[in-house]
C-alpha positions as CSV (number, residue, x, y, z in Angstrom):
1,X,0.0,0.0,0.0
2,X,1.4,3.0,-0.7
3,X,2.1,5.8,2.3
4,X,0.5,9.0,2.8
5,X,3.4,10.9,3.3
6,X,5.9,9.3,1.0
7,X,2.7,9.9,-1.4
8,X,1.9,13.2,-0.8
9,X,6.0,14.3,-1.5
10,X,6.0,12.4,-4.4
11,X,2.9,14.2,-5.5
12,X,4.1,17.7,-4.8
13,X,7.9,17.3,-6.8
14,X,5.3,15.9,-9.7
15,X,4.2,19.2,-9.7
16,X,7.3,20.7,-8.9
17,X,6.4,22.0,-5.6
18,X,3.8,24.8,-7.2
19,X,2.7,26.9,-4.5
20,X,-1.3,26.7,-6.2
21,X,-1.1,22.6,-6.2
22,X,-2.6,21.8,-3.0
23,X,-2.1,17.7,-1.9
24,X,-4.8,17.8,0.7
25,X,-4.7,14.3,3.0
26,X,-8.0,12.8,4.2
27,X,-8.4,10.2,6.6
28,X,-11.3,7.6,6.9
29,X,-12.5,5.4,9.7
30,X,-10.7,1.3,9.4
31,X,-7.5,2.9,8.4
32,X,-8.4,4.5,5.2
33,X,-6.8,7.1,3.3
34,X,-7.4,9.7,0.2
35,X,-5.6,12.7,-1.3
36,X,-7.3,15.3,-2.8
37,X,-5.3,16.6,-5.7
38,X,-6.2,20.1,-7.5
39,X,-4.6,23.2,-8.3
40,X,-6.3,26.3,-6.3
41,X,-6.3,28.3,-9.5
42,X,-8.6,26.6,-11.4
43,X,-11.1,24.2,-9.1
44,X,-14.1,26.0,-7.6
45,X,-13.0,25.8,-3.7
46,X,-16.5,26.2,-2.8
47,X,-17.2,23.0,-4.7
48,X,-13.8,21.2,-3.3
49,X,-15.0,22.3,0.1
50,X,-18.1,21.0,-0.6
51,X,-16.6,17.7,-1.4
52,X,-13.8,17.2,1.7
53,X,-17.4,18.0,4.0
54,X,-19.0,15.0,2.3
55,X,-16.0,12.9,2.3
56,X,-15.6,13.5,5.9
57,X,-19.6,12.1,6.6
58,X,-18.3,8.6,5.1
59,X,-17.8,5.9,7.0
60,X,-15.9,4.3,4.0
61,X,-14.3,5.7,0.8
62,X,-16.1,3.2,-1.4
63,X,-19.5,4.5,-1.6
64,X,-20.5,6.5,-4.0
65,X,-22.4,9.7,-2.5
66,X,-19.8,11.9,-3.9
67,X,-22.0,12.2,-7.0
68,X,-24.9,14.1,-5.1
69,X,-22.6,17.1,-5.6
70,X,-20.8,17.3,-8.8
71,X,-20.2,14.9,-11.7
72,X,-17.4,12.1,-11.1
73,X,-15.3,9.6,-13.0
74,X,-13.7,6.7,-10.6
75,X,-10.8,4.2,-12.6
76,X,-7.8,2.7,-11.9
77,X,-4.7,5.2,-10.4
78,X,-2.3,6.5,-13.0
79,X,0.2,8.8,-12.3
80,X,0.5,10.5,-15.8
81,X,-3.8,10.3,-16.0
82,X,-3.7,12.0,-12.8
83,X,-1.2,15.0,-14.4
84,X,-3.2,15.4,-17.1
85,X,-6.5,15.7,-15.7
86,X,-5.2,18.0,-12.4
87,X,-3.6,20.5,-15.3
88,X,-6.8,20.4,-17.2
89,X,-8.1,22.1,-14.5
90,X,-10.1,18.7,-12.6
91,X,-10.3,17.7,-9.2
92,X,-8.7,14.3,-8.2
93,X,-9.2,11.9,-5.3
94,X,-6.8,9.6,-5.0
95,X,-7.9,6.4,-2.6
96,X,-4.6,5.0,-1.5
97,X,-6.0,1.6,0.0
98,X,-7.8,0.4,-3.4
99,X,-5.3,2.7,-5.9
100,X,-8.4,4.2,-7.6
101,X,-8.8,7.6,-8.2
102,X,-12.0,10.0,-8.8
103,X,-11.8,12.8,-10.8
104,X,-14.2,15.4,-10.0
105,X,-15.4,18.2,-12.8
106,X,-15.4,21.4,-11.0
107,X,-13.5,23.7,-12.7
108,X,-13.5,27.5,-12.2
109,X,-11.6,28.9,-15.2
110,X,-11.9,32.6,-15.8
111,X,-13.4,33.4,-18.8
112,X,-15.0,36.7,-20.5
113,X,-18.5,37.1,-20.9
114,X,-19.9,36.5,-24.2
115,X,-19.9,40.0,-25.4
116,X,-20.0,41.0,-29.7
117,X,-16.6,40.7,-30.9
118,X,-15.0,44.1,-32.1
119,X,-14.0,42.7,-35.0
120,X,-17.3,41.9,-36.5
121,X,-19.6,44.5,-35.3
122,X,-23.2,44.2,-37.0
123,X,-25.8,46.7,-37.2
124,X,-28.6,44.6,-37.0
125,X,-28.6,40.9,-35.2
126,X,-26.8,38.9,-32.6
127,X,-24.4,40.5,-30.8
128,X,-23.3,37.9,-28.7
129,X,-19.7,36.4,-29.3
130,X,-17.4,33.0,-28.5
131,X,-15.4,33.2,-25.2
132,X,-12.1,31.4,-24.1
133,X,-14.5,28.8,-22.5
134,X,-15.7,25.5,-24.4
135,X,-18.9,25.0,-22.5
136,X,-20.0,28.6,-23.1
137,X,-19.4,28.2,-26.5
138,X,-21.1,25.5,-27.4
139,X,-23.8,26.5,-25.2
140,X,-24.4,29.6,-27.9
141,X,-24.3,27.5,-30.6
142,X,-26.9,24.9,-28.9
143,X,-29.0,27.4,-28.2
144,X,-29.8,27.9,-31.7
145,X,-29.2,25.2,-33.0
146,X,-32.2,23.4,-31.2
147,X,-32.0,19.7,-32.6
148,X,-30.8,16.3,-31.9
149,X,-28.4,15.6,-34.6
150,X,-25.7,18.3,-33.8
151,X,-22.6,15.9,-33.6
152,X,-19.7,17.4,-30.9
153,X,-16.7,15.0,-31.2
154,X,-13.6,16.0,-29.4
155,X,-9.7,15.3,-30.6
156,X,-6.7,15.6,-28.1
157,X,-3.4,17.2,-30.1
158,X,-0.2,17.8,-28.5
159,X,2.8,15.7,-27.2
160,X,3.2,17.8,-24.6
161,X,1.0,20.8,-23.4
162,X,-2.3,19.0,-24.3
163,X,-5.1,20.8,-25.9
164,X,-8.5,19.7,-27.3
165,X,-10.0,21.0,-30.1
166,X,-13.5,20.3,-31.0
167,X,-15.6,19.7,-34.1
168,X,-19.1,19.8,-35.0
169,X,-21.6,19.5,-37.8
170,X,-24.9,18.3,-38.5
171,X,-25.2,15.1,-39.5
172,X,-28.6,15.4,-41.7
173,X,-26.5,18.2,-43.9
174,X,-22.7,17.5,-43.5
175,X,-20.4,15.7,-46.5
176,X,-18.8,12.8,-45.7
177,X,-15.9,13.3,-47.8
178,X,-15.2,16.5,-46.4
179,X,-15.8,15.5,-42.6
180,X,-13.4,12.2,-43.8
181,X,-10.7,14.6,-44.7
182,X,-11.0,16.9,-41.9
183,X,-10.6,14.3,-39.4
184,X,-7.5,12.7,-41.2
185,X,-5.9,16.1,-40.7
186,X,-6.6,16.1,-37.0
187,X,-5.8,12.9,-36.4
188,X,-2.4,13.8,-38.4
189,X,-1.8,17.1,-36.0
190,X,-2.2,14.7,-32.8
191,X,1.9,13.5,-32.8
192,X,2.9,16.0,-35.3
193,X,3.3,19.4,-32.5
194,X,4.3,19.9,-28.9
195,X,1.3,21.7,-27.8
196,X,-1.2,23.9,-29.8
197,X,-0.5,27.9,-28.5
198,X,-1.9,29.7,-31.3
199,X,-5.1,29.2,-33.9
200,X,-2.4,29.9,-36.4
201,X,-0.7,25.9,-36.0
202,X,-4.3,24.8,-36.7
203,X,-4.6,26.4,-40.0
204,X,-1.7,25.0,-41.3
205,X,-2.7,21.7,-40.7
206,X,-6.1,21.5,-41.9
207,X,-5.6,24.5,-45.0
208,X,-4.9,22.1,-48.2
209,X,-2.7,24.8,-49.2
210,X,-0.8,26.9,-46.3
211,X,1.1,29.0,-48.6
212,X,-1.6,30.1,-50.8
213,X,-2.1,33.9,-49.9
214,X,-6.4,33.1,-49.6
215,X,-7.3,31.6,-46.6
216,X,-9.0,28.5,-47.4
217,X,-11.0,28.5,-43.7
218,X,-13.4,31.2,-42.8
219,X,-12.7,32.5,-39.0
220,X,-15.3,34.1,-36.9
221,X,-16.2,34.7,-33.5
222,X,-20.0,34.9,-34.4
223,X,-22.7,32.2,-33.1
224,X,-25.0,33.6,-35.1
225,X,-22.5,33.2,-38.3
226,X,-21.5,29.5,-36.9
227,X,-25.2,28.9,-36.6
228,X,-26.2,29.9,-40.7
229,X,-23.0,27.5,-41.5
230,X,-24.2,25.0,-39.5
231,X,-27.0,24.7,-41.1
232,X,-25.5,24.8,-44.7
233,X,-23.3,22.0,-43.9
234,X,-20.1,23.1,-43.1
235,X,-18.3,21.8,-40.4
236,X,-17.1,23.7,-37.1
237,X,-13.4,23.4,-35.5
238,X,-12.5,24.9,-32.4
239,X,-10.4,24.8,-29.3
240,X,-10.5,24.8,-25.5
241,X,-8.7,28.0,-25.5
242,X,-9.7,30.4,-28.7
243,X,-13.2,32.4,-29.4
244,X,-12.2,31.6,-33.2
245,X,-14.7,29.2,-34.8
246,X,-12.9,28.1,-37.9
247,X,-15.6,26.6,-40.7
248,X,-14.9,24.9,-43.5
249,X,-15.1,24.2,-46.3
250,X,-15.7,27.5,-47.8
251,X,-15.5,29.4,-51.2
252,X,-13.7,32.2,-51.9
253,X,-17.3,34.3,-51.7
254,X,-18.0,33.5,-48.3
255,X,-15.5,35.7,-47.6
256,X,-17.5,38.3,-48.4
257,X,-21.3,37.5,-46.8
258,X,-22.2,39.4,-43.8
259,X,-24.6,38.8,-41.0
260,X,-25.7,42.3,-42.1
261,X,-26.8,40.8,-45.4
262,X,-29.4,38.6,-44.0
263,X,-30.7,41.3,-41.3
264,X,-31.3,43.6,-44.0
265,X,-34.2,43.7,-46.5
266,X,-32.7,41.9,-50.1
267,X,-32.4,45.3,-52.4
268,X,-30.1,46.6,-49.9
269,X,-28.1,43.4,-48.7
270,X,-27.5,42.6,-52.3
271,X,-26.3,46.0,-53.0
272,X,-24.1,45.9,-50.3
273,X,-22.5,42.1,-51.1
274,X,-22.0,43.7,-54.6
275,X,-20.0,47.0,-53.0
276,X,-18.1,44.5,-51.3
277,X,-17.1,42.2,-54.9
278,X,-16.3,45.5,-56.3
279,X,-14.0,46.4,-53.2
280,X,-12.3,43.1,-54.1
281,X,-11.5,44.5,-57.6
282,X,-10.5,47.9,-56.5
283,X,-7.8,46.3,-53.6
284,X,-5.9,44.5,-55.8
285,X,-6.1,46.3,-59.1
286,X,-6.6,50.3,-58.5
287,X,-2.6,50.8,-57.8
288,X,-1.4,48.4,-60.8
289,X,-3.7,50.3,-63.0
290,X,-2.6,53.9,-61.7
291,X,0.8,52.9,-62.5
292,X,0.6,51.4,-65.6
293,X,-1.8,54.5,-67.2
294,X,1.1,57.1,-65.9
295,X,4.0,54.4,-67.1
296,X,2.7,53.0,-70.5
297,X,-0.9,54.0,-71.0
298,X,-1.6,57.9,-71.2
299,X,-3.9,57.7,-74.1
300,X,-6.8,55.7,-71.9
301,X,-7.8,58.8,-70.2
302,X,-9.2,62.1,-71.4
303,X,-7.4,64.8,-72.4
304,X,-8.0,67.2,-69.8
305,X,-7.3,64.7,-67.5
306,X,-4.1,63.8,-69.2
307,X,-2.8,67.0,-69.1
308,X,-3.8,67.7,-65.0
309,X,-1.9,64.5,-64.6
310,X,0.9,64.8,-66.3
311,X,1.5,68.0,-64.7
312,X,1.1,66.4,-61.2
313,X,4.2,63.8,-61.5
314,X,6.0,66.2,-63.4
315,X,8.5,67.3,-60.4
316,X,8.7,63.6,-59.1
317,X,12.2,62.7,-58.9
318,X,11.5,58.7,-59.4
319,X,9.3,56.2,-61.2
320,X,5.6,55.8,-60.0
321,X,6.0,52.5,-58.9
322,X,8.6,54.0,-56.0
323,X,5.8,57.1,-55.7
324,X,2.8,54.6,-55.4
325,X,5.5,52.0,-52.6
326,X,6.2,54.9,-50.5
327,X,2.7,55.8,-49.6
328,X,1.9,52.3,-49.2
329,X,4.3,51.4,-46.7
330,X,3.5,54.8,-44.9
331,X,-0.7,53.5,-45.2
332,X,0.7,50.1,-43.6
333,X,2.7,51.3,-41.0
334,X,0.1,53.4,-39.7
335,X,-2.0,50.4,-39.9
336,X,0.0,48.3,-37.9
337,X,1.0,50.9,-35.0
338,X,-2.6,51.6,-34.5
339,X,-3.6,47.9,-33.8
340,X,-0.5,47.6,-31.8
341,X,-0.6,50.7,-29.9
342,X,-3.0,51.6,-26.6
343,X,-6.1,52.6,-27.8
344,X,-5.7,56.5,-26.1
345,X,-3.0,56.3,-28.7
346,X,-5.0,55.0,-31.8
347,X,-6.5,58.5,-32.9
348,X,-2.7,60.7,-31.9
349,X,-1.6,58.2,-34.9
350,X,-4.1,58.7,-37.2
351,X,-3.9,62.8,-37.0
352,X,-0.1,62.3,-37.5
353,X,-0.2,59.7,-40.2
354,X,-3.2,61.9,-41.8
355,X,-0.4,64.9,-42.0
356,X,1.9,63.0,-43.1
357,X,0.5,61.5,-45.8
358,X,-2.1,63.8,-46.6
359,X,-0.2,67.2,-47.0
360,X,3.5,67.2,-45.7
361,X,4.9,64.4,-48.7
362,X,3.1,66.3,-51.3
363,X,4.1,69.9,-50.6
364,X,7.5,68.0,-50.5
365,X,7.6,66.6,-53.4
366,X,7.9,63.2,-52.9
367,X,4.3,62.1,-54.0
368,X,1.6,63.5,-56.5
369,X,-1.9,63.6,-55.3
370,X,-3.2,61.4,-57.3
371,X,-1.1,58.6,-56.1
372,X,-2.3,59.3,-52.2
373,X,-6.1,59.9,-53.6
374,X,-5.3,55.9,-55.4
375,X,-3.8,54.6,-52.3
376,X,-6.3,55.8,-50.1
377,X,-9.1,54.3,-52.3
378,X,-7.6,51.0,-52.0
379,X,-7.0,51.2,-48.8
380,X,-10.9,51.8,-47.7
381,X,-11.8,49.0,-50.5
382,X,-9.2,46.2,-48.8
383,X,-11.0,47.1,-45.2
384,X,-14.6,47.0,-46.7
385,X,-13.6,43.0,-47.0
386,X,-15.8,41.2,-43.9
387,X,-12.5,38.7,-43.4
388,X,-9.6,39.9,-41.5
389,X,-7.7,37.0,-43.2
390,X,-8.7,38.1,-46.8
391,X,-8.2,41.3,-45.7
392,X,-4.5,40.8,-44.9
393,X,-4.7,38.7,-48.1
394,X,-5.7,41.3,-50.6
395,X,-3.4,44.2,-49.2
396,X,-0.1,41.8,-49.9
397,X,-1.8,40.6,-53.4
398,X,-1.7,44.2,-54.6
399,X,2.0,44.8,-54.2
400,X,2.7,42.0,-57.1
401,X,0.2,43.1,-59.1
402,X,2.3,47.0,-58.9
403,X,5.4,45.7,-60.0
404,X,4.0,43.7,-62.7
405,X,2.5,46.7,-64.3
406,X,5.5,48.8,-64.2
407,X,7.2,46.3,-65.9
408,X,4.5,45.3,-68.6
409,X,1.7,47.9,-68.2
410,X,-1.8,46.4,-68.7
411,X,-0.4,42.9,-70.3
412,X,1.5,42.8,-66.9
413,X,-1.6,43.4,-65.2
414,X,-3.3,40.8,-67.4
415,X,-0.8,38.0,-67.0
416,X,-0.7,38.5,-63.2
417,X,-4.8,38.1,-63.3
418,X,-4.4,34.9,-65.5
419,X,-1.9,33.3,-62.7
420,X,-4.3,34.9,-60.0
421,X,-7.5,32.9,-61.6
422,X,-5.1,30.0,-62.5
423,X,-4.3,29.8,-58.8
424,X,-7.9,30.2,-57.4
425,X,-9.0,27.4,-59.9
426,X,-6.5,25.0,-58.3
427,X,-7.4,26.0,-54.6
428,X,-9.5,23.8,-52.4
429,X,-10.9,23.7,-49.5
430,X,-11.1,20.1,-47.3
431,X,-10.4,19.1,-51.1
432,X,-13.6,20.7,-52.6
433,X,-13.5,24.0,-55.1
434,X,-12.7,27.3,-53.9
435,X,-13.8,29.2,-56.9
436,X,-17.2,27.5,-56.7
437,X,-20.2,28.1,-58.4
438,X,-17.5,29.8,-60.9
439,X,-15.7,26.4,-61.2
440,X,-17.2,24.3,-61.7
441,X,-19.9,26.2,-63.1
442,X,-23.1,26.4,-61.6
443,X,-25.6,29.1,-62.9
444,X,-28.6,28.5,-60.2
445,X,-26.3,29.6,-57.7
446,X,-23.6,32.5,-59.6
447,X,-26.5,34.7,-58.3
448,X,-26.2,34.1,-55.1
449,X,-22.3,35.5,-55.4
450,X,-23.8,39.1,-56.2
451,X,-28.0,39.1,-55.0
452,X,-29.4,37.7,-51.2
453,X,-32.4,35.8,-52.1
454,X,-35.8,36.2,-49.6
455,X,-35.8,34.1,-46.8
456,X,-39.3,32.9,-48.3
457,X,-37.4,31.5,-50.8
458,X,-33.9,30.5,-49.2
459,X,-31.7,27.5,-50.1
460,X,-28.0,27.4,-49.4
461,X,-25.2,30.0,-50.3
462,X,-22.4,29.4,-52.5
463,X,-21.1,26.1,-50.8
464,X,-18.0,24.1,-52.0
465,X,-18.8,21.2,-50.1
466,X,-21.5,20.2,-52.8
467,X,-21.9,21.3,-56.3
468,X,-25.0,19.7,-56.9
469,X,-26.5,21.8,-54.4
470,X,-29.3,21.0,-51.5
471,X,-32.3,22.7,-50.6
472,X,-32.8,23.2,-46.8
């Protein structure tokens, strides 16, 4: 049998002798001992109290009244088990005599409460959002999503620092092929990393192409989003420790649907899917085609214009591709230091970059007006993009699209839109088309790309998990 105290030091150098890892010894009547094993950071001590009063009513440790006050698991003693589940945040009794333990589920993990997430504010609709905490999660989602054949399966990754990560779909809607290829990717991810820190390690495991600059998984932090997915058979990853639902499959159009579409009557959320489309013309192309008109290609615009514009670049000392880089990095790094600094800060930067940009590299020469009114123009077209990840996306796309028509002009422009289609042709998502209903063709659903149907007439968006389509 083993002994309370050697037990009770072995336990604590397990743990390294953490001052939150509490070993607490119990005592039974006939000579009977238990340990109580948690760490005091993350187990309700209201709960663990709860339990040491009810253990200390028992005349022996192998009835099973323990459940009256929280769910329990009793199996054989395992060191390593009892690691893992005291780190994940449980509860364990250990019952030295019959080398059983009990895990109790009581944890008290901090989390936020559900509020919208900033980063896909809505006008109209939902504006609850995913916390830090599984069961909170899901509890959104279940909540509407009120039927029985919502399937939550659960896949441990990590060699080390052990982390679950969660998948869900319905099972009435879901493709098998994709949910077959999903779940090879996991499985694949389980030996394959340490521990999983970051959302980012998940993409590249379950993106078919990692490299491609199009994210091939649509992130959000939206039940209500997760929900209308749901429900059009994608399938639902997430983890213990993110708010970010990733769904896939997707196409490159769902990218581009909003919440705000469906809350809206149809004339104006089509019109505003189509602003959006148009955006992701404008992003990429606006600056390649400013630079190859003032490079190669006067004759496409008027006269008058000609002539005003012409004069403008006159006094620049340097090529417009360098006059149309220089602004963009200066609209990128004011980007980046306003997410990065305190938000008292935020608007300081924006007046300074505003000056900058706006008046003090004009009246020195270094930029034509056109080139900031351009650069601006894309820059409010990239952020109109609902995505952060195709957002991030577009703004690197339009840098090789720059060069290439200040080399080539507009047949530069052209051949970089041939590789760009080329490319999205070949993407896939979970292995299904990510230009779909473009490729392969489908015209019942090209509509949907550009017009929100009424809801007393609604089928499916553009999906790439089935081309033949399904009406729900």
């Amino acid at each position: 049998m083993l002994q309370l105290e050697s037990m009770v030091e072995k336990l604590n150098a397990t743990f390294y002798n953490s001052v939150d890892f509490v070993a607490r010894e119990i005592s039974f009547p006939k000579d009977q001992y238990a340990i109580l094993c948690y760490y005091s950071s993350m187990a309700n001590k209201k709960d663990v109290q709860d339990i040491v009063n009810l253990l200390k009513m028992q005349t022996t440790v192998n009835e099973k009244e323990w459940d009256a006050t929280t769910s329990s698991q009793k199996e054989s003693y395992n060191l390593e088990k009892l690691v893992e589940y005291v780190c994940q945040g449980f509860t364990v009794l250990l019952l030295l005599n019959s080398q059983e333990m009990v895990r109790f589920t009581i944890p008290d993990l901090p989390h936020r409460s559900p509020d919208e997430p900033t980063n896909e504010a809505i006008i109209r609709g939902s504006h609850e959002g995913f916390v830090e905490d599984m069961d909170v999660n899901l509890g959104l989602i279940r909540k509407r999503m009120r039927v029985p054949d919502l399937i939550v399966k659960k896949v441990t990754v990590g060699t080390d620092n052990k982390a679950e990560v969660y998948y869900f779909y319905l099972a009435r809607f879901a493709n098998q092929d994709n949910l077959t290829e999903l779940e090879r990717k996991l499985n694949l991810m389980k030996d394959k990393i340490d521990g999983l820190y970051t959302s980012g390690q998940a993409n590249d495991f379950i993106e078919d192409s990692p490299l491609s600059p199009f994210p091939q998984i649509l992130n959000t932090e939206r039940p209500d989003r997760v929900f209308a997915n749901l429900s059009e058979g994608k399938i639902i990853i997430m983890s213990d420790f993110s708010p970010n639902a990733f769904i896939a499959p997707v196409t490159l159009f769902s990218f581009y649907q909003s919440p705000d579409d469906f809350n809206s009557r149809v004339i104006v959320g089509s019109f505003y899917r189509m602003v959006r489309v148009f955006s992701f013309l404008a992003a990429i192309f606006l600056p390649a085609f400013y630079i190859a008109v003032v490079s190669f290609h006067y004759e496409v615009l008027p006269i008058e214009l000609s002539k005003k514009l012409k004069l403008d670049i006159s006094e620049i000392p340097y090529r417009p591709i360098f006059e149309a880089l220089i602004v963009e990095v200066i609209i990128e790094l004011i980007r980046e230091a306003s997410v990065r600094l305190p938000v008292a800060l935020v608007q300081t930067i924006g007046i300074v970059g505003g000056l900058v940009v706006g008046d003090v590299i004009i009246n020195a020469g270094l930029v034509s007006n056109m080139v900031v009114i351009v650069v601006a123009l894309t820059a409010i077209s990239s952020y109109v993009v609902p995505s952060v990840e195709l957002n991030t996306s577009i703004r690197v796309l339009r840098f090789p699209f720059m060069f290439a028509a200040s080399i080539l002009g507009f047949f530069g422009i052209l051949l970089g839109a041939l590789a760009l289609v080329v490319h999205l042709c070949n993407l896939n998502s979970l292995k299904s088309p990510y230009l779909y209903p473009i490729v392969p063709f489908d015209p019942k659903k090209v509509k949907q790309i550009l017009f929100r149907g009424k809801h007393t007439k609604s089928s499916p968006q553009p999906s790439s998990f089935d081309p033949k389509g399904r009406e729900i």
